[in-house]
C-alpha positions as CSV (number, residue, x, y, z in Angstrom):
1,X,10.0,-0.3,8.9
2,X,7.6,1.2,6.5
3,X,7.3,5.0,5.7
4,X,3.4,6.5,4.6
5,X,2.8,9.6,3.4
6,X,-1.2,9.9,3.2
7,X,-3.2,12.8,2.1
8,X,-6.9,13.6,0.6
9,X,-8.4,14.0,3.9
10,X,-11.2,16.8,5.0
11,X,-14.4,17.8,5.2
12,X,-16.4,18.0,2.1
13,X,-20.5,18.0,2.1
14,X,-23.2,14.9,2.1
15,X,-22.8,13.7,-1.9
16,X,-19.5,14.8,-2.1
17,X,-16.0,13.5,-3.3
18,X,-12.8,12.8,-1.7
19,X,-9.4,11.0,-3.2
20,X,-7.1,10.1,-0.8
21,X,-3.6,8.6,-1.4
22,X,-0.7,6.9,0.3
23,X,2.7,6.2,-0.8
24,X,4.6,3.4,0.8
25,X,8.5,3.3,1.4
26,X,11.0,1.6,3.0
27,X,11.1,-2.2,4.4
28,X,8.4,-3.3,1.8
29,X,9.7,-6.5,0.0
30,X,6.9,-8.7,0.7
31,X,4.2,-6.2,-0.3
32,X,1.1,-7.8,-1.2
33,X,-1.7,-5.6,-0.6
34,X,-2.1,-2.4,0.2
35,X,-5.9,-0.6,1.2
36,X,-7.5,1.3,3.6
37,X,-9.2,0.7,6.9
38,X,-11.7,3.5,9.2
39,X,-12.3,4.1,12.3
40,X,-15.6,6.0,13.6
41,X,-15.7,7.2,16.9
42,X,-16.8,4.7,19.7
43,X,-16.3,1.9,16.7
44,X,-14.3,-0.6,15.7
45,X,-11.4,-0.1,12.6
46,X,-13.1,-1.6,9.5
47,X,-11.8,-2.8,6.2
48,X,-13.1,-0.1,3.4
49,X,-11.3,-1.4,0.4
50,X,-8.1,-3.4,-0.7
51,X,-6.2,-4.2,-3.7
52,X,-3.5,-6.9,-4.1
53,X,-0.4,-6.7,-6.5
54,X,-2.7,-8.9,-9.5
55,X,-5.3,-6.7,-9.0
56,X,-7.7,-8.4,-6.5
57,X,-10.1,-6.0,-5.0
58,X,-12.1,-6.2,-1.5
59,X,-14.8,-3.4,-0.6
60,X,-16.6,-3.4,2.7
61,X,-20.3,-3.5,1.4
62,X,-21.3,-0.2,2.9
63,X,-19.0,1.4,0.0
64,X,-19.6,-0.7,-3.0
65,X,-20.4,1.5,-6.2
66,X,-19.3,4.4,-3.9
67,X,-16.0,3.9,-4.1
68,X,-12.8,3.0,-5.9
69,X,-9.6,1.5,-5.3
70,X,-6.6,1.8,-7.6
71,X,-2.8,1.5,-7.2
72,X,0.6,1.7,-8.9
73,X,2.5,-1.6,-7.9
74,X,6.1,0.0,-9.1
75,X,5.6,3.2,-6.7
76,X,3.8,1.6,-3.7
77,X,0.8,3.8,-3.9
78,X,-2.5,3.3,-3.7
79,X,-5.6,5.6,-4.0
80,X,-9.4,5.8,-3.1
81,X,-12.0,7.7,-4.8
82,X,-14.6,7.9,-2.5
83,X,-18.2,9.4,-4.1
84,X,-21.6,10.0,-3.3
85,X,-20.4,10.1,0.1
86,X,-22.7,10.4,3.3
87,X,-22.6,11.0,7.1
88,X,-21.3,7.8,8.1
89,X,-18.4,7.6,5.8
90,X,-16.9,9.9,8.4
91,X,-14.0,8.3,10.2
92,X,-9.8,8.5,10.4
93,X,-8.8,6.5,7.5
94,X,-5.6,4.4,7.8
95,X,-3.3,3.3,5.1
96,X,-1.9,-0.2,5.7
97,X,0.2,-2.8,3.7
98,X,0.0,-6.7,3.9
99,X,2.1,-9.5,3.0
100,X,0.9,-12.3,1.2
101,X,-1.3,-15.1,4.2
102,X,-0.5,-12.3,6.4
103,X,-2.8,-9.6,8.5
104,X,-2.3,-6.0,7.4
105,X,1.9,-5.7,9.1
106,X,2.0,-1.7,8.7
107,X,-0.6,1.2,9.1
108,X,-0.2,5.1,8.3
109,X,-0.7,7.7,10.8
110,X,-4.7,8.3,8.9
111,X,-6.4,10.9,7.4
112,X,-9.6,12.3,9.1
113,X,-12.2,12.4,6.4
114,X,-15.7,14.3,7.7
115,X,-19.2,14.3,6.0
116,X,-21.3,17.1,7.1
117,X,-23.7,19.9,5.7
């Protein structure tokens, strides 16, 4: 099993910043990537950015030049700076780690992030 502890969340106005975190422990030996996916209400959980253990990033093109993805390979954390942000960047955000040919194996329990004036 694998342990998350996520935080960053909240409410923060249109043009705004948020940086949210999320420390992975426990059964994580085959730890290849670790990212973020959201969930919107009445939508389907998207992939909003990953980063692999040499540094390969993915960003869903709704947040590219919005948002950054960084992470510490030797403490299994991973962060998103998340700028400029708007309306729809609202959702529950979900930490999750991936082995290497695999889907995403392990999720955190998310962090609601809300854009509103």
């Amino acid at each position: 099993q694998v342990q998350f502890v996520e935080s960053g969340g909240g409410l923060v106005q249109p043009g705004g910043s948020l940086r949210l975190s999320c420390a992975a422990s426990g059964s994580i030996s085959s730890l290849y990537a670790m990212g973020w996916y959201r969930q919107a209400p009445g939508k389907q959980r998207e992939l909003v950015a990953r980063r692999t253990r040499n540094s390969i990033t993915n960003y869903a093109d709704s947040v590219k030049g919005r948002f950054t993805i960084s992470r510490d390979n030797t403490e299994n954390t991973v962060w998103l700076q998340m700028n400029s942000l708007k309306p729809e960047d609202t959702a529950v955000y979900y930490c999750f780690t991936q082995p290497y040919g695999s889907d995403p194996d392990y999720w955190g329990q998310g962090t609601q992030v809300t854009v509103a004036a």
